[in-house]
C-alpha positions in Angstrom: 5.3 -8.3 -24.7 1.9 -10.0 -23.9 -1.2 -7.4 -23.8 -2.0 -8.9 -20.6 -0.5 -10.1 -17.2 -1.0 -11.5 -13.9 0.3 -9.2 -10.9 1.7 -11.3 -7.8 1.5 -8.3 -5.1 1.0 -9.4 -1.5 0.7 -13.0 -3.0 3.8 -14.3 -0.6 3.2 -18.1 -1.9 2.3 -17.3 -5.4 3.5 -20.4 -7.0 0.1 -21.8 -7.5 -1.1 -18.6 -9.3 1.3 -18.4 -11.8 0.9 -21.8 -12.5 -3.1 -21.3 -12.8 -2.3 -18.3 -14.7 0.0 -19.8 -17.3 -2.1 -23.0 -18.0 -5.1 -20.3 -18.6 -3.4 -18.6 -21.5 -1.5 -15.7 -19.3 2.4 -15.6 -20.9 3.2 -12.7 -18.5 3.7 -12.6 -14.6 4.6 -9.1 -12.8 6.9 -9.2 -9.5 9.2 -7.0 -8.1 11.6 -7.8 -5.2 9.8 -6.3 -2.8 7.1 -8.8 -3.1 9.6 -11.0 -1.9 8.1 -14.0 -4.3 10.4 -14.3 -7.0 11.4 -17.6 -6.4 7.7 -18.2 -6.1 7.5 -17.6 -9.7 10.1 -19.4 -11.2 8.7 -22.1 -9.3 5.1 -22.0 -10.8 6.5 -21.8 -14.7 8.6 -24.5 -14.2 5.6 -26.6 -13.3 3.9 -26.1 -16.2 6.4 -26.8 -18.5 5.7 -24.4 -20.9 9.5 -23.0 -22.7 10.9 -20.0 -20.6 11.2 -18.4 -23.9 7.0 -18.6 -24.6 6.7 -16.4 -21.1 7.3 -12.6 -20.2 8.9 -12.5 -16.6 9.4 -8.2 -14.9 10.5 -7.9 -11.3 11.9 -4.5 -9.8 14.3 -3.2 -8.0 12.6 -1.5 -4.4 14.4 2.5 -3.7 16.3 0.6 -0.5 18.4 -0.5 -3.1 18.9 1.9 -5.3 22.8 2.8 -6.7 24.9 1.4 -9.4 26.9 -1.4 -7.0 24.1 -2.3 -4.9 21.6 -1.8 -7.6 23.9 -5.0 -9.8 23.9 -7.0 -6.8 20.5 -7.0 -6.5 20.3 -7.8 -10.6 22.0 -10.9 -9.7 20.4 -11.8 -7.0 16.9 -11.2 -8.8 17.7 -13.6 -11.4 19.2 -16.2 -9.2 15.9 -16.6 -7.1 13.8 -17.1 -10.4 16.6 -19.6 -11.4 15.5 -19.1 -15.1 18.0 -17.6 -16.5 17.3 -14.1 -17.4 14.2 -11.3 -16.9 12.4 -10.2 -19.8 12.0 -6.9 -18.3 13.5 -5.5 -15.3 12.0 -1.8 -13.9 13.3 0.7 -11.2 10.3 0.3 -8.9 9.6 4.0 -8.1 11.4 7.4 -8.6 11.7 7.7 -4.5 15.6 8.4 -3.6 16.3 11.4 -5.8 18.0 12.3 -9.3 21.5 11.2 -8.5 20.6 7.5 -7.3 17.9 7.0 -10.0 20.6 7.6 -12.8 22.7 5.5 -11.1 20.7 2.6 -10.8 19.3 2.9 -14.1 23.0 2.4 -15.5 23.0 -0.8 -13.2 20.1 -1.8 -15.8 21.7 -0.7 -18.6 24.5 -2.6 -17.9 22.5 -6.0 -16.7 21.4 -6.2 -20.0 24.4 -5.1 -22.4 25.0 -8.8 -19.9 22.4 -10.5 -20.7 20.4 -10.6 -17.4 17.5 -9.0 -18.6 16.4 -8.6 -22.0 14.0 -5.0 -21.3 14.5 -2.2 -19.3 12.2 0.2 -17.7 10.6 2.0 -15.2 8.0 2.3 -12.8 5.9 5.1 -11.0 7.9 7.5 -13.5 6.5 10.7 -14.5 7.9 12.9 -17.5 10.4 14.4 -15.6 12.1 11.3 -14.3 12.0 10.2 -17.5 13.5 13.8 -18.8 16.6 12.6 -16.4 17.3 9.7 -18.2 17.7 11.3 -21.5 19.5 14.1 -19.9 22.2 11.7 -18.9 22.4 9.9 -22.7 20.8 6.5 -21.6 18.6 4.4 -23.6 14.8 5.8 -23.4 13.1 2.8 -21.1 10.8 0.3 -22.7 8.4 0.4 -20.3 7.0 2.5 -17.5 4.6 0.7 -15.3 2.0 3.0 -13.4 -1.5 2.5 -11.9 -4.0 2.9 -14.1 -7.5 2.8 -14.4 -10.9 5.0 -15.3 -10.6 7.0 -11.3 -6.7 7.6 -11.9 -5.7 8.1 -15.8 -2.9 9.7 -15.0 -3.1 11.4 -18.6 0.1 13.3 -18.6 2.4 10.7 -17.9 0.3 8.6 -20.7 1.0 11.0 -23.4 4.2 11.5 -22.6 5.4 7.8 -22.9 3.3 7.4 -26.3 4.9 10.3 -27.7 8.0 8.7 -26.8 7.0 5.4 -27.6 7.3 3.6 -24.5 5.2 1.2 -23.5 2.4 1.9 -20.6 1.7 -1.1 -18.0 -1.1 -0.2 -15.5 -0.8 -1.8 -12.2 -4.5 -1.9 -9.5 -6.7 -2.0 -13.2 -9.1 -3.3 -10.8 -8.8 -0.4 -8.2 -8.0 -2.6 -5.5 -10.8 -4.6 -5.5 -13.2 -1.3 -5.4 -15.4 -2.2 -8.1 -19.0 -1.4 -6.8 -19.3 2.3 -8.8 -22.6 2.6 -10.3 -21.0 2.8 -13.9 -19.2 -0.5 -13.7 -22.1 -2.0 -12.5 -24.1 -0.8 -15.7 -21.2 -1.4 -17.7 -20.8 -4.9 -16.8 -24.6 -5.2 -17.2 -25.0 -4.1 -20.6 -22.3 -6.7 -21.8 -22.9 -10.1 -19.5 -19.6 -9.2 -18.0 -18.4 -8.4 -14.6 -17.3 -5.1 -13.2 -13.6 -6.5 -13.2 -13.6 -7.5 -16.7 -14.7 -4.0 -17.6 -11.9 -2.5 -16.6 -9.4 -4.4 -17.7 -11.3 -4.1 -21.2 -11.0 -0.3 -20.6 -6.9 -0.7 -20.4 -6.6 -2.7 -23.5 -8.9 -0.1 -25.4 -6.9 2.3 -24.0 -3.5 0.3 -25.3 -2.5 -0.1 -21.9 -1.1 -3.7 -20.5 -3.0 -4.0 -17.6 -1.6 -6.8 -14.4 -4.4 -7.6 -13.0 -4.0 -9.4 -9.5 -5.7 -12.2 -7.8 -4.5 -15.3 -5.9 -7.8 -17.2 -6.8 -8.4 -19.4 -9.7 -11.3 -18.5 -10.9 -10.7 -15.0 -10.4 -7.7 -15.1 -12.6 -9.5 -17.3 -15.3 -12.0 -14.8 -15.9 -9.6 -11.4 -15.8 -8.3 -12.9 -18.7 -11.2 -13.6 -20.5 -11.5 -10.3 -22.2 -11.6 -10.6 -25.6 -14.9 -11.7 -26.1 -16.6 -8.4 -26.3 -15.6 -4.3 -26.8 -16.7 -1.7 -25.0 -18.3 1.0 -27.3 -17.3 4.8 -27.5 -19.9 5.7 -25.3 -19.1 3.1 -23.0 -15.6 4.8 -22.9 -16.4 8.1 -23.0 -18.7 7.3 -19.3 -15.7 5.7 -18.0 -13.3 8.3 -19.3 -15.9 10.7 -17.4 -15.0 9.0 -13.8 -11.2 10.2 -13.8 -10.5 12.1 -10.3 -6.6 12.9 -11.1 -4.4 11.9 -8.6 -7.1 12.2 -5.7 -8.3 8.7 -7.9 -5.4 6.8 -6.5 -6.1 3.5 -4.6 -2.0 3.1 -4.3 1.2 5.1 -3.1 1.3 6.3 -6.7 5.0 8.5 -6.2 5.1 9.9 -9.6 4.9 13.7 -7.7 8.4 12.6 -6.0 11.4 15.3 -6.8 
């Protein structure tokens, strides 16, 4: 899995993005179907011409759809609007519906890929009991569970949990939605001829996070990915570590409190 991708969230014609994104060096894109784009993207990497098997490809399935019959249909249907083949990884969007419907879908994705539909499994807004569920019922731990991350929202419980179980950690809003006039970032960004976005997203791979950052504009997306130019020193991440507000640091919906 790439250490970095571009998010495609409220980007309804996102076509152009991925195909900035890819020629830029991004080899991830992160949709769901509740962005209602996936064609979008299949559309944007076939321009390119880059191999599907050089690029990471997630979508999601939304909590409308949840169970095992509805859940496959939607599988399907998934991989028929990228019309590339397959997903590389393939998430249950939130925990929102209850126990019974989340096992049930996540079967659906257990199945899809003993198929070959997607090659990756995970999660998404999942805290340690959700994930508790899953192993409960026998079923493969996930590979990934995607949740939003950055230094106001750390969400350090459901972080430890997933590294002690060794599933990967995907932060979705590492740029807080845009918010990115804190005093710290400003003096962050300073200090190291960066900007305030580029900080953060340096925080989540320090961290060993796989941060999406989002952003229909070109030059936006060219310089979220250029990130490995500098690090961020332990001071530098023990002021940002300093900024974390719990769950009151949420910019999103952030259901990982659902029953």
């Amino acid at each position: 899995m790439p250490v970095i991708g571009l998010g495609v969230y409220l980007n309804d014609e996102c076509a152009d993005a991925c195909e900035v994104a890819l020629k830029e060096g991004y080899r991830m894109i992160d949709s769901a179907r509740y962005y209602m784009n996936e064609a979008q993207v299949g559309m944007g990497v076939r321009r390119t011409g880059i191999p599907r098997e050089e690029i990471f490809i997630t979508s999601k399935i939304y909590h409308h759809d949840f169970g095992y019959e509805r859940a496959q249909e939607c599988i399907q249907e998934s991989v028929d609007e990228l019309g590339l083949g397959y997903y590389d990884l393939y998430l249950i969007h939130s925990p929102t519906t209850g126990k019974k419907k989340r096992i049930e879908t996540y079967r659906a994705l257990v199945d899809a890929k003993r198929d070959g539909l997607v090659k990756r499994i995970g999660v998404s807004n999942y805290s340690g009991k959700h994930i508790d569920e899953i192993i409960e019922a026998g079923l493969e731990l996930p590979d990934v569970n995607q949740i939003e991350l950055h230094p106001f929202c750390q969400q350090r419980p459901i972080v430890e949990y997933c590294q002690k179980k060794r599933i990967a950690v995907q932060a979705y809003s590492p740029l807080v939605t845009g918010q990115l006039d804190h005093d710290e970032l400003k003096r962050l960004a300073k200090k190291h001829y960066k900007d305030e976005a580029q900080i953060l997203i340096r925080w989540s791979l320090q961290k060993g996070y796989v941060p999406l950052p989002k952003s229909s504009r070109p030059e936006r997306i060219k310089s979220n990915a250029q990130v490995f130019d500098f690090e961020l020193d332990r001071y530098d991440m023990d002021a940002l570590e300093a900024l974390d507000r719990g769950g009151e640091g949420a910019v999103t919906w952030n259901p990982v409190d659902e029953p």
